[in-house]
C-alpha positions as CSV (number, residue, x, y, z in Angstrom):
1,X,-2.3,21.3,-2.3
2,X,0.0,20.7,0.2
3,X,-2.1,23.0,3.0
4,X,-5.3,21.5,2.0
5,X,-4.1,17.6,2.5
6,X,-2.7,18.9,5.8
7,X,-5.8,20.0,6.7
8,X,-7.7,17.5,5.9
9,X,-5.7,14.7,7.3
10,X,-5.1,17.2,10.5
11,X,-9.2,17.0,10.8
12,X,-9.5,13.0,10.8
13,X,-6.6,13.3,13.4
14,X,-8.8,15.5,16.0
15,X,-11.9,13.6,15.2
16,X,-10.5,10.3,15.6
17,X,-8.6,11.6,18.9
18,X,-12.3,13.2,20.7
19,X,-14.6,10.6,18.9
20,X,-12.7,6.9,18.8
21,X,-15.2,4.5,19.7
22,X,-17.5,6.2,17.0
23,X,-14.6,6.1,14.0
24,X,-13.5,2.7,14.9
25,X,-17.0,1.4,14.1
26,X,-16.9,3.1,10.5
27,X,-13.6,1.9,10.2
28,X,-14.1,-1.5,11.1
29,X,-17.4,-1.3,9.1
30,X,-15.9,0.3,5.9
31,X,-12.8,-2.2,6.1
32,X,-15.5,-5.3,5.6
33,X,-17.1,-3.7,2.5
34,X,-20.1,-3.1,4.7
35,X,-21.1,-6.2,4.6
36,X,-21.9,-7.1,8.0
37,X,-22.4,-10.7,7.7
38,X,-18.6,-10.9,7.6
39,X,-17.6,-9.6,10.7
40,X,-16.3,-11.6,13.2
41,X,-15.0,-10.1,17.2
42,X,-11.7,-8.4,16.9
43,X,-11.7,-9.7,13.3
44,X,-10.7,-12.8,14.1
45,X,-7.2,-12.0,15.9
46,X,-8.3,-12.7,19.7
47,X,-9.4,-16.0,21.3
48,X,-12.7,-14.6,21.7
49,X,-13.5,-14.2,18.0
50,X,-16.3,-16.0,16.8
51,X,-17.9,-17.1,20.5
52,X,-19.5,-14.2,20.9
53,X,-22.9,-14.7,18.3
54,X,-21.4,-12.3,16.0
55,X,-23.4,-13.9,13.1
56,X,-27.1,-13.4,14.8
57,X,-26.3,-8.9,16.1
58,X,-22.8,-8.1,14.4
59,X,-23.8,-4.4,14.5
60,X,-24.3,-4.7,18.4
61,X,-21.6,-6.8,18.6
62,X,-19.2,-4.6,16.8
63,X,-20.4,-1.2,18.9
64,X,-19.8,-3.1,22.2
65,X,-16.1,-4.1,21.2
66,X,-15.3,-0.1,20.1
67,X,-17.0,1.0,23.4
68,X,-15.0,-1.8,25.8
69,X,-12.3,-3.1,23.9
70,X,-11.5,0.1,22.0
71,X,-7.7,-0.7,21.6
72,X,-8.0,-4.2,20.5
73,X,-10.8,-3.0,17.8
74,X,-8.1,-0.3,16.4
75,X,-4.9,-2.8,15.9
76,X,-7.5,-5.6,15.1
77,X,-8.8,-3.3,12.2
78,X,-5.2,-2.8,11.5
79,X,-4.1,-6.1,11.0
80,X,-7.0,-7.1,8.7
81,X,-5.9,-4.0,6.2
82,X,-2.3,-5.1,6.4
83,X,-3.0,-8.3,5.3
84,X,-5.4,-7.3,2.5
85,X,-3.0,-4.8,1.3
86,X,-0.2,-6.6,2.5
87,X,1.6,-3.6,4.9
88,X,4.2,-4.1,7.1
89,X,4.6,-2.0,10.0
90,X,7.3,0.9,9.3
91,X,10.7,1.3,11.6
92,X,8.7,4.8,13.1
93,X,5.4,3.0,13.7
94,X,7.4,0.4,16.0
95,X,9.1,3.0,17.6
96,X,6.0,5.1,18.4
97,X,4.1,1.8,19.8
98,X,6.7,0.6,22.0
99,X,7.4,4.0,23.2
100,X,3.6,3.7,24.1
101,X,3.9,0.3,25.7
102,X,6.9,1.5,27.5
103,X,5.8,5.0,29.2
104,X,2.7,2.7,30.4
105,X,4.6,-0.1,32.1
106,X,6.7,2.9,33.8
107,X,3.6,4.7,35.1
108,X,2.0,1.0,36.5
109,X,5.1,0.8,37.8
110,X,5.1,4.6,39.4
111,X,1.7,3.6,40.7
112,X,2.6,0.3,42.2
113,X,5.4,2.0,44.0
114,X,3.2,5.0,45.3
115,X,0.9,2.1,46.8
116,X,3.2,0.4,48.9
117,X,5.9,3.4,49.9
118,X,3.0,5.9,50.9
119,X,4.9,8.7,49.1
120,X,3.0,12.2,48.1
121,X,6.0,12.6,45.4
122,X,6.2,9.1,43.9
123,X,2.4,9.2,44.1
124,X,2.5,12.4,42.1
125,X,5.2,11.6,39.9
126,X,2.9,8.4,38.6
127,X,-0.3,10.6,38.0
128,X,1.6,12.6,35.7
129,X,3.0,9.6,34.0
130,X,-0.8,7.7,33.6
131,X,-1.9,11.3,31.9
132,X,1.0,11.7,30.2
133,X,0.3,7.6,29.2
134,X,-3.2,8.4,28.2
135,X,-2.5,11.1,26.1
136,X,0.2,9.2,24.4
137,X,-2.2,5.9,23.6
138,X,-5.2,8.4,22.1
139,X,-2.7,10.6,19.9
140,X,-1.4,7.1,18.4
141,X,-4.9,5.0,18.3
142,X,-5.9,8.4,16.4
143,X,-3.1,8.1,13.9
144,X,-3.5,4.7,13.1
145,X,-7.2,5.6,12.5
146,X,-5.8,8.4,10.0
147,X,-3.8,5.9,8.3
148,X,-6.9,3.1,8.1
149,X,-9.0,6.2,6.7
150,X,-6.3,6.9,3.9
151,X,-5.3,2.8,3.0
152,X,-8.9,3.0,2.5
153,X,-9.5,5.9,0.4
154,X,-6.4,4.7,-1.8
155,X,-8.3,1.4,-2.5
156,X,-11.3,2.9,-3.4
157,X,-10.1,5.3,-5.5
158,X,-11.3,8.0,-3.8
159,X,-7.5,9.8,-4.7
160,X,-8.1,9.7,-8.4
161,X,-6.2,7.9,-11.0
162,X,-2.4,7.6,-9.9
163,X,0.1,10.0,-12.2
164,X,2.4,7.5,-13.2
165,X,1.0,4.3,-14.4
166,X,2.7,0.9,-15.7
167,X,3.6,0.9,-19.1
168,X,2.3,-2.4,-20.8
169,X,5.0,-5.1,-21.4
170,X,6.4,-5.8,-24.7
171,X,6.2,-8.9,-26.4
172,X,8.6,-10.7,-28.2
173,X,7.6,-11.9,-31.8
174,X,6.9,-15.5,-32.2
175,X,7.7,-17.9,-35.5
176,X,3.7,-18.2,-36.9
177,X,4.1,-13.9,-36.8
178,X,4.5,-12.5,-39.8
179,X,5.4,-8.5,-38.2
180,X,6.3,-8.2,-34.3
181,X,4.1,-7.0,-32.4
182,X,2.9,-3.0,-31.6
183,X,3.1,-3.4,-27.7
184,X,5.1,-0.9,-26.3
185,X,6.1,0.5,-29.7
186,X,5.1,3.3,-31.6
187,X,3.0,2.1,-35.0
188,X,4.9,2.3,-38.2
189,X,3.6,5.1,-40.0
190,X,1.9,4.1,-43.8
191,X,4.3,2.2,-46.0
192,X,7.3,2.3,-43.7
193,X,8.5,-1.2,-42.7
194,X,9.7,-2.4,-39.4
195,X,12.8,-3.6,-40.5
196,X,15.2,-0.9,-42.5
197,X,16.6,-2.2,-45.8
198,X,20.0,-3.9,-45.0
199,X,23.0,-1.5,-45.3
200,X,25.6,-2.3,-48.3
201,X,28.5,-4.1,-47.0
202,X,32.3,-1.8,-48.5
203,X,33.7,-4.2,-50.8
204,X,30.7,-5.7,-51.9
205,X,29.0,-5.1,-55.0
206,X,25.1,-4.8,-55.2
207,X,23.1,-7.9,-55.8
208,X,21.7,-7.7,-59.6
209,X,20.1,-9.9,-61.3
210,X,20.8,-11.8,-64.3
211,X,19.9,-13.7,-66.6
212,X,22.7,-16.1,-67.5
213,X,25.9,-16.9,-66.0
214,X,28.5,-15.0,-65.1
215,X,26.4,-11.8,-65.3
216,X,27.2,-9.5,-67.2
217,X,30.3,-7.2,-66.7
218,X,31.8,-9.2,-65.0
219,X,34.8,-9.5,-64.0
220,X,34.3,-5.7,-62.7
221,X,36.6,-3.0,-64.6
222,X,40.5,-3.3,-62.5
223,X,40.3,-6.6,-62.2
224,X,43.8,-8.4,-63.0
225,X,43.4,-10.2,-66.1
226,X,44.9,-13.9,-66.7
């Protein structure tokens, strides 16, 4: 079970990583239902959104923002299933994207420097960042692809019904009942009541009854005698 997932998930990881532009447009597709008509540029999250005659060619529209803007149609795709399922970004996600952000402002940086020193080392040094940068941004825009794919999968049932479900809540019995209610109880089986018959009190004699008054044998046997 364990191997198979792994697999599985490890082959949406390799196809997301070689084929991006091409998953992002399923994603983005299968994340609005497919129903076209709703898509809006970068799904609304970028000043751009909605000037760019989405409503008359969404489908052209949507492959030109996964072929040029292929990292804003990832995170917008992101934010528009965390606020449908209302996700927050985990501690390890953050970590992973700023360690992104930051090994690409160190290799502009590397670069910048190489321009105006004139240095083969520096020069060298900040080619090795930018691939090392590159290589960085696909392996995460890949995983965040993985994790669209699964959200998805989970809200279409695609995982089968989940092993532990709610139980139902149990009600409390109101005046105009006669019985309290069977929710989240086990029924009564034939004849046997709800409530057990009250418990004789010590020092208490049962409840007979009579006809006159005081019953008869009364006082009880023992009883002091005036």
């Amino acid at each position: 079970m364990l191997i198979s997932y792994f697999c599985s998930v490890s082959k949406r990881l390799i196809i997301s990583k070689y084929s991006g532009p091409c998953v992002s447009y399923m994603l983005r597709k299968r994340a609005l239902y497919n129903d076209m008509s709703r898509y809006v540029c970068c799904a609304g999250y970028m000043p751009c959104s909605g000037r760019c005659g989405e409503s008359r060619c969404p489908e052209f529209c949507l492959a030109t923002e996964v072929f040029l803007c292929f990292g804003n149609s990832v995170a917008s795709t992101r934010f528009l299933l965390q606020d449908e399922f209302n996700i927050q970004t985990t501690q390890c996600d953050n970590c992973i994207i700023g360690f992104m952000f930051c090994l690409q402002q160190v290799a502009c940086i590397f670069s910048i420097v190489a321009m105006i020193v004139g240095s083969e080392e520096i020069s060298e040094a900040s080619q090795i960042l930018s691939c090392l940068a590159d290589m960085v941004y696909c392996t995460v825009c890949a995983c965040m692809q993985t994790q669209h794919k699964i959200e998805m999968d989970k809200r279409d049932g695609k995982f089968g019904q989940q092993p532990m479900a709610v139980p139902p809540p149990q009600q409390m019995s109101r005046l105009d009942q006669q019985y309290p209610p069977t929710v989240g109880y086990p029924p009564p089986a034939y004849g046997q009541s709800y409530y057990p018959p009250p418990s004789q009190a010590p020092g208490y004699y049962p409840h007979q009854a009579s006809s006159g008054y005081p019953p008869a044998g009364y006082p009880p046997p023992g009883y002091p005698q005036r």
